[in-house]
MITORLUM-285293 format. One record per atom (N, C-alpha, C): z, x, y. Coordinates in steps of 0.1 Angstrom, whole numbers, plus 5000, padded with zeros to 4 digits. Layout:
BEGIN
ZXY...
This chain:
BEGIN
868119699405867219709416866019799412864719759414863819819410863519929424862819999418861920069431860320079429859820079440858120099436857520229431857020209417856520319415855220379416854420459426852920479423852120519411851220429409850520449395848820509401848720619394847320699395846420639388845220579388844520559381843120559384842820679370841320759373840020679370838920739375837720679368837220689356837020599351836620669337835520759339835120859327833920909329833120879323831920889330830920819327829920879317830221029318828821099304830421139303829221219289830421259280830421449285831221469279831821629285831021709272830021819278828921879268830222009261830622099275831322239268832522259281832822319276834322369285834422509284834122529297834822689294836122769296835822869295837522929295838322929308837522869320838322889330838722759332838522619323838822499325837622419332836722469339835422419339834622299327834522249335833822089320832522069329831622099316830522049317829521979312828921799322829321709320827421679313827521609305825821609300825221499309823821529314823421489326822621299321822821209327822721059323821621069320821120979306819620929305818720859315818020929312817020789323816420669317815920579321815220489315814720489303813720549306812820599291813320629282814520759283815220819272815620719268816520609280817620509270816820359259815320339264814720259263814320369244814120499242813820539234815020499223816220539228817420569222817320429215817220309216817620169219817020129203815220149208814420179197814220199183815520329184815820459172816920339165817520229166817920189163818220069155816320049156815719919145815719969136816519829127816219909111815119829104814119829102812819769097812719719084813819809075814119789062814819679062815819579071816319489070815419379070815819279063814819159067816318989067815518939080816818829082816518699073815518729060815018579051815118629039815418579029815618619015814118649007813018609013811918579004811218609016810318749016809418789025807918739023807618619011806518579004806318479014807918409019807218239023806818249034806318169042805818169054807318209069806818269081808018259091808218139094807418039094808017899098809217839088808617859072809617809065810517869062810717999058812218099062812718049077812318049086813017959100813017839095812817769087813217639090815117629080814317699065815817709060817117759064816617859073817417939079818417849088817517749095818217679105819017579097818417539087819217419076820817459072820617599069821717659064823017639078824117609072825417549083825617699089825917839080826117929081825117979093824417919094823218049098823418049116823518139123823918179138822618209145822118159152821118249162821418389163820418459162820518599167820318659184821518729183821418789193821118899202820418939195819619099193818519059200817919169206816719119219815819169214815719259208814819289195814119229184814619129184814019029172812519019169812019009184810618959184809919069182810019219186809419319184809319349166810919369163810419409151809419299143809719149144809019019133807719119139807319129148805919189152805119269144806019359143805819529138805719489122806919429121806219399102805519329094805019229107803719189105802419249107802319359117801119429114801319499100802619569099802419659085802219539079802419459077801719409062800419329063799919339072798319369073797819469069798319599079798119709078797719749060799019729052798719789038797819649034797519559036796619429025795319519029794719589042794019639046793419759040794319859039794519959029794419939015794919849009794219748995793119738993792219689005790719658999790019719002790919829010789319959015789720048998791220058994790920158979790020058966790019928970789119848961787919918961787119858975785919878979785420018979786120148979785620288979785620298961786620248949786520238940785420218929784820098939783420018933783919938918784819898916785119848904785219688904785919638914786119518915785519448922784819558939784119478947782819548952781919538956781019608959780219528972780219628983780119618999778419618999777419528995775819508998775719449013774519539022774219489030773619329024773519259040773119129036771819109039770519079027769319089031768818999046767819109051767118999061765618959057765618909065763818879067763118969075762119019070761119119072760319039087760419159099759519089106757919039106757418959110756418919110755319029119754419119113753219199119753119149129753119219144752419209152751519309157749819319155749119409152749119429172748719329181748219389191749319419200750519389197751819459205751819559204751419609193751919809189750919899196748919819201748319849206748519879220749619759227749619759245750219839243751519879234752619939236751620109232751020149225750320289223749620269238748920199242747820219255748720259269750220189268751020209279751420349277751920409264752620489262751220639267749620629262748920709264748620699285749220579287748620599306749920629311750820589308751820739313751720889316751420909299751221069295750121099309749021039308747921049315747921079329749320949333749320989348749721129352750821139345752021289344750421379347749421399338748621489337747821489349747221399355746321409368747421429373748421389380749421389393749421529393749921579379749621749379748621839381747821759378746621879384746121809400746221709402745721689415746521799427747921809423748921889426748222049427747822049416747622239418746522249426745322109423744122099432744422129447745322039452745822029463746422209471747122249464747822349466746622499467745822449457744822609456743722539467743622449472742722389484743022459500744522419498745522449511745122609512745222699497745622819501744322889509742922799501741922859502741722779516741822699524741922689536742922799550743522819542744822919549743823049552742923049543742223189546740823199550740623079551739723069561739422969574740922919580740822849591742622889593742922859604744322879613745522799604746422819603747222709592747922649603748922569598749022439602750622489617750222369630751322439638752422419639752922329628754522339628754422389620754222469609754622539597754522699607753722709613754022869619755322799629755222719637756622699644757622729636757822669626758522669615759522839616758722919610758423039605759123159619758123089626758823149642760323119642760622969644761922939644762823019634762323029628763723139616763523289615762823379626763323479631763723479651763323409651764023409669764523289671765123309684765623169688765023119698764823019696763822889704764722759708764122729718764622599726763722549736764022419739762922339739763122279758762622289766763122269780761822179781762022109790761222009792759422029789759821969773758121969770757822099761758422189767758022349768759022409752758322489746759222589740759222679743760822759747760522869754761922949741761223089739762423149729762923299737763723339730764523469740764723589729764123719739764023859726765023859732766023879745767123999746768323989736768924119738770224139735771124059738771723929743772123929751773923859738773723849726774223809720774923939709774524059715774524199713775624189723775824159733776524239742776124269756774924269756774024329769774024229778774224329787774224209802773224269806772124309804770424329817770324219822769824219834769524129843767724059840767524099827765624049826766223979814765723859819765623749802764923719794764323809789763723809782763323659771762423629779761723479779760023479774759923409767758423379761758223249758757323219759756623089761756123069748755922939739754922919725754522779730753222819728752022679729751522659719750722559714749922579705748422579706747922679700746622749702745422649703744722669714742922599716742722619702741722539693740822549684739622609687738922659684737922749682737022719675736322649668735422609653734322679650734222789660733122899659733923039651734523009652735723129647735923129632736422979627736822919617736322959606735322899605734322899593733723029585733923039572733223229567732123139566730823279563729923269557729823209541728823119540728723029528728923149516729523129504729523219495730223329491730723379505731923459508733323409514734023349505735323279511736723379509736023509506737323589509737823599521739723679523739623719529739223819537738523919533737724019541736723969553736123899547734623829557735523709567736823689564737323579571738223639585738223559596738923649606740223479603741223599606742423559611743223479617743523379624743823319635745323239634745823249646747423199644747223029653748422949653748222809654748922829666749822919668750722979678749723019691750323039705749823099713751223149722751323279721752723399728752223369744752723349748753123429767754223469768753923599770755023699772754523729786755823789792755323859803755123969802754523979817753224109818754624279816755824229819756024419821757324439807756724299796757524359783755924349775754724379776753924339767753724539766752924569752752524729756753724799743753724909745754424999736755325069747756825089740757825159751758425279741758825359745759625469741760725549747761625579741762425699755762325839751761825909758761926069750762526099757763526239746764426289748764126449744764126529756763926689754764526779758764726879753765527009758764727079762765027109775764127259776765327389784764027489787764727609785763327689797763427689809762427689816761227539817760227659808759427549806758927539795759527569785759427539774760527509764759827419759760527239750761227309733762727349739763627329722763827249717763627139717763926999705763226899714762926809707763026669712763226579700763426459706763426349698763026209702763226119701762425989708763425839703763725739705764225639709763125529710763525479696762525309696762825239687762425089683762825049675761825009667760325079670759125089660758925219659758025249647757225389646755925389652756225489652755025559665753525619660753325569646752225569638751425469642751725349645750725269651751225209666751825319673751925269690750625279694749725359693748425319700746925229692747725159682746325079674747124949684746124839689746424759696747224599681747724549689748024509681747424319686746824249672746124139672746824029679746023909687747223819694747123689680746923749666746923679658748623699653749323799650750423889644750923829659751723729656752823659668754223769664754723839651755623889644755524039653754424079650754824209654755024239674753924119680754024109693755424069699755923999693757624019693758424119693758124179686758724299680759124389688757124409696756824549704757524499716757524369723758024279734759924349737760324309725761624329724761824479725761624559720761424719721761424749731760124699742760124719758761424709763761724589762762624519766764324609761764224649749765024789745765824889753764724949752764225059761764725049776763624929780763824969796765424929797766324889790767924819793768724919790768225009780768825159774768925249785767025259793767125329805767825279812768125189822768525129832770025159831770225159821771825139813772325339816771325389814771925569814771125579830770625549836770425579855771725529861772225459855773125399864774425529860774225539848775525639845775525769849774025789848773925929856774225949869773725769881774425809893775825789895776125799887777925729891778725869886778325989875778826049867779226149877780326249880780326309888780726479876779626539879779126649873778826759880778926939869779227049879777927049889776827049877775727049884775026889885774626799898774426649897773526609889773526509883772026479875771426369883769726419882768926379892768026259880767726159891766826019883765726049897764626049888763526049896762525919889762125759892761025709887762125689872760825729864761525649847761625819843762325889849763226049847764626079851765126119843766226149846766526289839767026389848767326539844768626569847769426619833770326649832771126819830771826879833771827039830773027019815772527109805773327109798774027249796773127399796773927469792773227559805773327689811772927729825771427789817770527719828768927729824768427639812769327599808769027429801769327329805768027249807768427099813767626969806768226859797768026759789767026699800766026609794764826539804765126409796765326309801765126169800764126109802762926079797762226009804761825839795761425749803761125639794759425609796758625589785757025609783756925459783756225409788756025289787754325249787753725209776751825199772751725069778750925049785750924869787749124879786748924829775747624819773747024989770745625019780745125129778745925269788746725209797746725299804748325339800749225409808750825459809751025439825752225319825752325299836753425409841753925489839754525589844753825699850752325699846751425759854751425959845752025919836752226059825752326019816751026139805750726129796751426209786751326209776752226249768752126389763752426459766751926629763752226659752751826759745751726819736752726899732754126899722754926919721755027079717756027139726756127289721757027329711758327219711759327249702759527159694759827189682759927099664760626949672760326859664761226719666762026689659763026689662764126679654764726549651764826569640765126409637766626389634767326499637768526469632768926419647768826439656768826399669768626269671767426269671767226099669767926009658768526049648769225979642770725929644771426059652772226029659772525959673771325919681770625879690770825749688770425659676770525559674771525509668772025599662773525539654774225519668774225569675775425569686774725429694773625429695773625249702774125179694774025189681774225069671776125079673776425139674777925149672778325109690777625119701778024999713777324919712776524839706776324689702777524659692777624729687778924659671780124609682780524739689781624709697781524629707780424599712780524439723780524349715780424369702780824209695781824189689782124309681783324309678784424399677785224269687786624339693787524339684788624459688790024459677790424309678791224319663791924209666793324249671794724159674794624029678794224009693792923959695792423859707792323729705792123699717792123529719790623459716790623349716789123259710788823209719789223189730788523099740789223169750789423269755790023319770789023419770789323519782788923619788789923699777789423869774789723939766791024039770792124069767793024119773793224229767794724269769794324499765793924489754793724589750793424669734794324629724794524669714795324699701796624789704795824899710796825019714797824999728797024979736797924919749798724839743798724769734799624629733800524719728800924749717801424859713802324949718801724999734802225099738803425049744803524959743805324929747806224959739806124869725807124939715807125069706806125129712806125269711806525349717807125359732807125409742806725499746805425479749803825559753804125619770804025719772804125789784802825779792803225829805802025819816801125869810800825989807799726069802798725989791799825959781798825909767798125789775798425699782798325559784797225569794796825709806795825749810794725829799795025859790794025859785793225809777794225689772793825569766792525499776792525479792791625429795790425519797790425639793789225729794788625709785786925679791786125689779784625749782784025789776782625809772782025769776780825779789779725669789778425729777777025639778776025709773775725809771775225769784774525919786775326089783776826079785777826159783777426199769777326079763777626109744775926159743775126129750773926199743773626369753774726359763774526519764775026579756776326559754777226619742775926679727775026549726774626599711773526689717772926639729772226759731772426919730773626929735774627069736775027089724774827029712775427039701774227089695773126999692771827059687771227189694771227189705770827349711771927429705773027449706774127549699773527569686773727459679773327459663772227529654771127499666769427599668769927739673770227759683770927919688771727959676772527919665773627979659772728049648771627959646770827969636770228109634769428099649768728199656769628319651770528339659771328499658771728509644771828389634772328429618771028459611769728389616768628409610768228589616768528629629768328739632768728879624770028839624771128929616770628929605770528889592770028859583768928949578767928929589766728989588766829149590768029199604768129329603768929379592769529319589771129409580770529369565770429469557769529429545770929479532771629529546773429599536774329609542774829479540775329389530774429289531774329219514773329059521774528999526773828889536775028779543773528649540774728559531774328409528774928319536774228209541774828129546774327989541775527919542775627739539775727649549774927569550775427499563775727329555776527299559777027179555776227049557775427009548774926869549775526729558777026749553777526599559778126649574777426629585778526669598778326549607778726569612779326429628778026499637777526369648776326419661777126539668778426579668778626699680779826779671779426789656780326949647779426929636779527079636778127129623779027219618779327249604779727389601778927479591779327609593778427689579779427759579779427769565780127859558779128019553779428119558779028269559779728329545778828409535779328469524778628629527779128729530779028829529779128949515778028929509778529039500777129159495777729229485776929369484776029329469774929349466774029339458774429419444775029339433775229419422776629449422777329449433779229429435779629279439778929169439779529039443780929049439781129049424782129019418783929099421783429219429784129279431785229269447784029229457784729179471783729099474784328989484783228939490783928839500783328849514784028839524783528719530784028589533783928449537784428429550783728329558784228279568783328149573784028079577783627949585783427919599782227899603781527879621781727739621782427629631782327509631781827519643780627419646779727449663779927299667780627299680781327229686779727229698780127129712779227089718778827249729780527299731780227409741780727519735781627519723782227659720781627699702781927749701781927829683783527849682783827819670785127799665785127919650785428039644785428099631786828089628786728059617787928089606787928149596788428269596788328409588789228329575788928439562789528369549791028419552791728579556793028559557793828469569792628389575793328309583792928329596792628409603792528429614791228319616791728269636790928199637790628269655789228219660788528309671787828199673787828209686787128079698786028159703785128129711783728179714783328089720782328129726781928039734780428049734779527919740777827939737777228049736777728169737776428289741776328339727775228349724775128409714775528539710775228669717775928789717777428749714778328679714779728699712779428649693779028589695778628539676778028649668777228699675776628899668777328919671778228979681779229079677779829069665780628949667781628899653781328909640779828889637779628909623779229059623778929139632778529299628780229369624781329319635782429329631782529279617782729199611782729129598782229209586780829209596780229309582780929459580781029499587781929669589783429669577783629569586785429539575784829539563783829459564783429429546783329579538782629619546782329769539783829829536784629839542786029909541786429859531786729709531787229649518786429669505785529639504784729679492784829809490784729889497784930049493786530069487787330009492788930019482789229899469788129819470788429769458787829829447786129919451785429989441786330109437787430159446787930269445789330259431789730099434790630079426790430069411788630049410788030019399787430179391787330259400786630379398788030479393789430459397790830469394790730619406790530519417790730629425792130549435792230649450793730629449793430579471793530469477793330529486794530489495794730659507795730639510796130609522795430579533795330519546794030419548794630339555793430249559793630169576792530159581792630129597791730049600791829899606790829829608790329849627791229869631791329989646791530079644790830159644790830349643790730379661791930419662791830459677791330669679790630709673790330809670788630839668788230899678786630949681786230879695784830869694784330779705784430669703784330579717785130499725783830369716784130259713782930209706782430049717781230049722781329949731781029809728781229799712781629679709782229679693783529639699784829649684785129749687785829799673786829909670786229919654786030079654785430109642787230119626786630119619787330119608787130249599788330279592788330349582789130389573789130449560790030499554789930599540790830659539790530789531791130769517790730789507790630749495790730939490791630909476791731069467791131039454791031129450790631129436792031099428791531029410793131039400793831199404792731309404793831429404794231459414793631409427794031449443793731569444792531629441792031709446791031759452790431589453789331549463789831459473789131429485789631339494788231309499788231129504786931099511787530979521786831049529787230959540785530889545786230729549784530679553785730599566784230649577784330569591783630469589783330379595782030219599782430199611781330239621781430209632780330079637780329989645779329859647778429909649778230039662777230079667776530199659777730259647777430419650776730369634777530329627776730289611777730339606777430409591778130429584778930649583779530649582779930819577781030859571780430969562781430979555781531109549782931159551782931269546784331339533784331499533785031499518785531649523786531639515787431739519788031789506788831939502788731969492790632039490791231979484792432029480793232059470794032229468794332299477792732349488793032409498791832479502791532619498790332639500789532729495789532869504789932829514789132979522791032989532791832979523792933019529793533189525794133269537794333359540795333379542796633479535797733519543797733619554798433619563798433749570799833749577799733829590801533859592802333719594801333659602802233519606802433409598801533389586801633309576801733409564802833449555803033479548803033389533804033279529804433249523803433169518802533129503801233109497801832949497802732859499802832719495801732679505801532719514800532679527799232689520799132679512797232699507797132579498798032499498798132349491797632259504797432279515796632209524795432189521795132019524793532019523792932079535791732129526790432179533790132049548789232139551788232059565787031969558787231869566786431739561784931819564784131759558782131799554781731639555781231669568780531509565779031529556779031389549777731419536776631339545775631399539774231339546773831239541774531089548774231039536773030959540772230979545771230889547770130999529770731069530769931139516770131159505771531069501771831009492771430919484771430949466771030819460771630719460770630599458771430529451770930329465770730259459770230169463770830089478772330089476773230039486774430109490775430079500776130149500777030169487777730079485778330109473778330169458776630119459775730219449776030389454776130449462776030529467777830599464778630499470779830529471780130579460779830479448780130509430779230629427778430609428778030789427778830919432779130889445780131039451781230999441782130929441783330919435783230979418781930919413781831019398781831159398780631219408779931339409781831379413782431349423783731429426784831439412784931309409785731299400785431419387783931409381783831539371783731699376783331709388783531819383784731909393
């Protein structure tokens, strides 16, 4: 009895097995493709075989005997036709090769061109052909000069008749924008592509100008420009209340008289009163748009001024607006506006009392330019075709988790006019700081005090750095400190660190540096003392000891000799000046008697002697000090 047995039976495989690794893994080499196998196939003709005994006789007659022969099989190789192919080019190939080493040999064959026939002269072809060849050249050369004729005609027309009115259209067109409303070209100076929403559209009209032929023409013989007048092809209508020269001045005063000013425009004011030609369409634009500036700049700060709610109100009176900045200073806004000969504001332009400042005005205008930048360009990510949604930072403030406070103060901001009181109050501080350090300066001749004021500052922080030192001891002390002038306070930062707030008045800034200077004196007197090998043994920047001082606290400290048996003590009071006196130990004029017996008591120092020192030699204080400290020390 059989049973059924199951029989397994695998695929063969199809590549062959490349490597095997140690964990029994086989890895299989990846199948040829076409090409490769079409290559492989190839590598396989053997070219050296030949299927006819006699490679001399023809392929027909080796095929014929071939077929004669009983033996002989068709082939079945698909190849056949390629190779018969291939070794028939090679043996072209070398017969070819044969007669090129003949022919480069020169021995057996020799490669002569094959003579021709000489053409037959033809004398008057070579003549059309020179005559064509010279009225070419010819034309190239008139075309070229009629060309420059042309061009130095135009120019010398340009300067003495109007040039042409689409070429000024032209010209117009590629600094403003123009557009064409029925018939009409009408172009637009405003901002409005800045940002600005004014309610004036700044609109002008371009025609093209009447001829004139009385105008045109120079005098015979004189075709310069000099003797030639001008004329544009253009004709501007502008309206009547942007035509004229505008300005905004900006002044501090102080009663009635003018601490700074500065001015606001976007021309110089070297030729606001030369009229300007209705030939120059460029610059009538110019002055057009400026008006137009201005009055949007003003309009733009009346409105802020009425809305601003301030200690003291700021009043707009007309093209004025008065602001208070510091008590008995109050910023004047006014906008000048020339229209022709007269000032339609009805005020003339007075005669300035105080310097013009230009750093003012420079900050003046950087700060428009920086709210034009920002009505165009917004943070990103915003949208391209919606209405504009929060900020950067609001967006933000969610996954940051931003509190009530910050997120209110995120919507506070600055108007104009705010940021040009600010620099106002900044420049008047910065003039007052000057004032009291140029003051100081001038009284106090000891110590010198140098000051630096920092080139690079922001419209509302200026700093100077103050170097305090003594003439001929630089190297020995010298006492620094930094003023940063803020819009309403003074800020110092002493070099060991201390720092002191102040506020606009000047007197609190003198005090501070008379204090300053005093310390200096103490310090430099114990460093000269360390140098002179003297010893000193108390020191007090508050001396709570004498009279009462009604501004600061006087300083002092008493210094010995190497042998200690001299002593000098120096006060520096703000008010009182300098003193200083000397004392002598053991003392001199000690006595025993019943109640003091015992002599160790005569090792007390003596009673201080104050020195006279305004009758002392010696050029400065310290000059002075090194002198007592020798004179004591020898003898």
């Amino acid at each position: 009895m059989s049973y059924p047995i199951n029989i397994s039976i695998e695929a063969p495989i199809e590549n062959q097995i490349q490597e095997i690794t140690y964990d029994g893994h086989e890895i299989y080499q990846t199948p040829l493709t076409m090409s490769e196998s079409l290559a492989k196939l190839a590598q396989k003709i053997d070219f050296s075989k030949s299927t006819c005994d006699d490679i001399k006789k023809e392929p027909d007659d080796s095929c014929e005997e071939d077929i004669k022969d009983p033996s002989y099989q068709s082939s079945v190789w698909p190849w056949d036709s390629v190779r018969n192919k291939l070794r028939n080019a090679l043996t072209e190939i070398c017969v070819l090769a044969d007669v090129l080493a003949i022919a480069k040999e020169k021995r057996y064959m020799v490669l002569d061109p094959v003579p021709q026939e000489a053409p037959e002269p033809k004398p008057m072809t070579q003549i059309y052909a020179r005559k064509k060849a010279l009225s070419g050249a010819a034309s190239v050369l008139l075309t070229g000069a009629e060309r420059l004729r042309a061009s130095q005609n135009e120019a010398a027309r340009s300067r003495t008749s109007p040039p042409d009115f689409h070429i000024e259209l032209l010209r117009l067109r590629q600094n403003w924008r123009l557009k064409k409303v029925s018939n009409t070209i009408i172009g637009d100076i405003s901002y409005r592509t800045a940002g600005s929403k004014y309610a004036h559209t700044g609109m002008f009209e371009v025609t093209k100008a009447e001829e004139e032929p009385e105008k045109y023409p120079s005098p015979p013989g004189s075709p310069g420009p000099a003797n030639a007048k001008l004329t544009s092809a253009l004709k501007l209508t502008v309206p009547s209340e942007l035509q004229g020269i505008a300005y905004i001045e900006v002044i501090s005063q102080k009663d009635q008289d003018d601490l700074c000013s500065a001015s606001v425009s976007l021309q110089n004011f070297s030729s606001a009163n030369a009229p300007i030609p209705e030939a120059n369409w460029q610059k009538r634009l110019e002055a057009a748009q400026n008006v137009l500036f201005c009055k949007e700049l003003f309009s733009q700060l009346a409105k802020e001024a009425v809305g601003l709610n301030a200690a003291i109100p700021h009043t707009v009176i007309g093209n004025q607006i008065i602001a208070s900045t510091f008590p008995g200073m109050h910023l004047k806004i006014t906008l000048r506006h020339k229209n022709g000969g007269g000032d339609s504001s009805n005020e003339s332009r007075r005669g300035q009392k105080g310097e013009h400042d230009h750093v003012l005005e420079h900050s003046l205008h950087q700060m428009l330019r920086e709210v034009h930048h920002k009505n165009t360009h917004h943070p990103f990510p915003h949208p391209s075709s919606a209405p504009l949604g929060p900020s950067k930072r609001r967006c933000l403030a969610g996954p940051s988790a931003t509190d009530r406070y910050y997120l209110i103060e995120m919507t506070k901001s600055q108007t104009l006019l705010e940021q040009i009181i600010q620099q106002s109050q900044h420049t008047l501080l910065r003039q007052r700081t000057e004032y009291v350090l140029d003051t100081i300066i001038k009284e106090v001749k000891d110590p010198l005090i140098v000051t630096h004021w920092n080139a690079l500052n922001s419209p509302t922080l200026s700093c100077v750095k103050i170097n305090i030192i003594t003439h001929g001891y630089d190297t020995i002390c010298r006492t620094s400190l930094v003023i940063q002038v803020n819009e309403k306070s003074l800020k110092c930062v002493c070099r060991d660190g201390r720092v002191m707030h102040m506020s606009y008045e000047g007197q609190e800034l003198r005090d501070l540096i008379f204090c300053q200077i005093y310390q200096h004196q103490i310090l430099a007197v114990q460093a000269l003392a360390r140098c002179m090998g003297w010893q000193y043994l108390a020191n007090s920047s508050h001396l709570g000891i004498g009279t009462v001082e009604p501004l600061g606290n006087a300083s002092s400290c008493i210094l010995a000799s190497p042998m200690g048996d001299r002593l000098i003590a120096v006060r520096c009071e703000p008010q009182g000046g300098v003193q200083v006196s000397i004392a002598h130990s053991p003392r001199k004029d000690f006595f025993s008697g019943q109640l003091v017996k015992e002599r160790k008591w005569e090792n007390l120092g003596g009673a201080f002697k104050e020195v006279r020192w305004d009758k002392m030699e010696g050029r400065n204080f310290l000059n002075k000090m090194e002198l007592l400290m020798a004179s004591l020390t020898s003898s």
